[in-house]
C-alpha positions as CSV (number, residue, x, y, z in Angstrom):
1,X,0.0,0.0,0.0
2,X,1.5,3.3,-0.8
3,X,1.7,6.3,1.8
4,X,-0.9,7.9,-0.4
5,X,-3.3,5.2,0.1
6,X,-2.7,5.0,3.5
7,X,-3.0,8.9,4.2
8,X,-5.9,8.8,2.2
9,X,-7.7,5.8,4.1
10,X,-6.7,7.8,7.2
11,X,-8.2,10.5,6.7
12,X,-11.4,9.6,5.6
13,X,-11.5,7.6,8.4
14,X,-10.8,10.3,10.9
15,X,-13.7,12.5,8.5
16,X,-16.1,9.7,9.3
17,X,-15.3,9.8,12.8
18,X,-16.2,12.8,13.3
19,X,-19.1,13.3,11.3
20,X,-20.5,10.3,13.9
21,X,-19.4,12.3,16.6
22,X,-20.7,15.3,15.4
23,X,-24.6,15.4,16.3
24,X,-23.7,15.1,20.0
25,X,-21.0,18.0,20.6
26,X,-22.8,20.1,17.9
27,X,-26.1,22.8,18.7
28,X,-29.0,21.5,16.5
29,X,-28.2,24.6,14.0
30,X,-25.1,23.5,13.4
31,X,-25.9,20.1,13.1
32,X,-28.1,21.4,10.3
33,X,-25.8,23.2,8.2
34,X,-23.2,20.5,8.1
35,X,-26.0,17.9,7.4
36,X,-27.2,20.4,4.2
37,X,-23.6,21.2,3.4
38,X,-23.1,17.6,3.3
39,X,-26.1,17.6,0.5
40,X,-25.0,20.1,-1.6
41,X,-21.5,18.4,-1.5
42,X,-23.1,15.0,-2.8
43,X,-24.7,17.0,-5.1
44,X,-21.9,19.2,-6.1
45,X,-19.8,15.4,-6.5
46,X,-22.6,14.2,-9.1
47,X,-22.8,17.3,-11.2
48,X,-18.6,17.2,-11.5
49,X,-18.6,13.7,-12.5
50,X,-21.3,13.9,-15.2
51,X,-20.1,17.8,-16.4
52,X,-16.5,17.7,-15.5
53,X,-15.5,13.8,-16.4
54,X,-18.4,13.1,-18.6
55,X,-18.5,15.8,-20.7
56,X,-22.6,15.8,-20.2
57,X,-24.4,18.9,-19.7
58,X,-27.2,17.9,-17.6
59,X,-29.4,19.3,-15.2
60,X,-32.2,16.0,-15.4
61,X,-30.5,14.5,-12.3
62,X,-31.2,17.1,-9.8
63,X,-34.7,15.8,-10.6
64,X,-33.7,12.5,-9.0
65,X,-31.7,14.2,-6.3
66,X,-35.0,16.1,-5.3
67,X,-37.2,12.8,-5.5
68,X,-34.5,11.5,-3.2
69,X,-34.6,14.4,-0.5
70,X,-37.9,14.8,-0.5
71,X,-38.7,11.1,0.2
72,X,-36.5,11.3,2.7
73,X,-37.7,14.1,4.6
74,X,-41.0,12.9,4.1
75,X,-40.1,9.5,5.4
76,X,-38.3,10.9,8.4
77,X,-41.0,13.0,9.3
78,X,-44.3,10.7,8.9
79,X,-42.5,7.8,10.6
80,X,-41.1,8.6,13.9
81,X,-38.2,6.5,15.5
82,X,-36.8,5.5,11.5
83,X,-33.7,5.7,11.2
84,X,-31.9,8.0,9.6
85,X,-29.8,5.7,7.6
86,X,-33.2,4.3,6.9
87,X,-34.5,7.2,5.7
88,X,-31.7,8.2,3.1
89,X,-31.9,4.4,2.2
90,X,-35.5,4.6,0.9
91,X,-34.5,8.3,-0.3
92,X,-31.9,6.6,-2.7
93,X,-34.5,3.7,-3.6
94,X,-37.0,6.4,-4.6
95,X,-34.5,8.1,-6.8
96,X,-33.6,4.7,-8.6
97,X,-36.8,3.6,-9.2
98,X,-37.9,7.3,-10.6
99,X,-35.0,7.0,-12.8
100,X,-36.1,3.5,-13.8
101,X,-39.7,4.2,-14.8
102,X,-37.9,7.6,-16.9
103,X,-35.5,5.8,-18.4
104,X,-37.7,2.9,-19.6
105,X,-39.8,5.5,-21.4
106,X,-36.7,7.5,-22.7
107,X,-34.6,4.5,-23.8
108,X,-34.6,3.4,-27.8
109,X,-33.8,0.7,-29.6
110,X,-31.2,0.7,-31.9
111,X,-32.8,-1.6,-34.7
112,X,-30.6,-2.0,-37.8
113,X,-31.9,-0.9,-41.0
114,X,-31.7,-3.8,-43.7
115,X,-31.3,-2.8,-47.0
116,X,-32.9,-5.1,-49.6
């Protein structure tokens, strides 16, 4: 394993650490912000990797980021005691299957055009 690796895997597990640690040392307001920072960050990681690596200017998954809070939240707030990991877990299946049921409608077959 290279020092890179290892510095890497390091830090993201001190990050992670804290982040778990975070909800009880932290005021509910701050608690907040870090948890919507956190959001916008995902979000900010998607949009670079389909812009900045893919090429592909898109704004259709923000859609599917949306579906996915908003489940969430809803989810979070109509069923007491859930979990949060619960929660974003349901979040993310919403978002899949929206993107399912889109994509089957938007998807076309290639069918090859015989000439006789």
């Amino acid at each position: 394993m290279s020092r890179f690796t290892l510095l890497r895997t390091v830090l993201l597990g001190v990050g992670a650490a804290l982040l778990i640690v975070a909800p009880s040392v932290l005021s509910v307001v701050k608690t907040r912000m870090l948890t919507e920072i956190a959001y916008f960050a995902l979000f900010a990681v998607s949009y670079n990797f389909l812009f900045g690596w893919a090429g592909l200017l898109s704004f259709g998954h923000a859609a599917y980021f949306g579906l996915g809070a908003y489940v969430t939240a809803i989810s979070l707030k109509h069923m007491p005691g859930l979990h949060l990991l619960v929660g974003m877990g349901l979040g993310a299946l919403a978002g899949a299957v929206g993107g399912a049921i889109i994509g089957f409608f938007a998807y076309e077959e290639k069918v090859p055009i015989s000439r006789s």
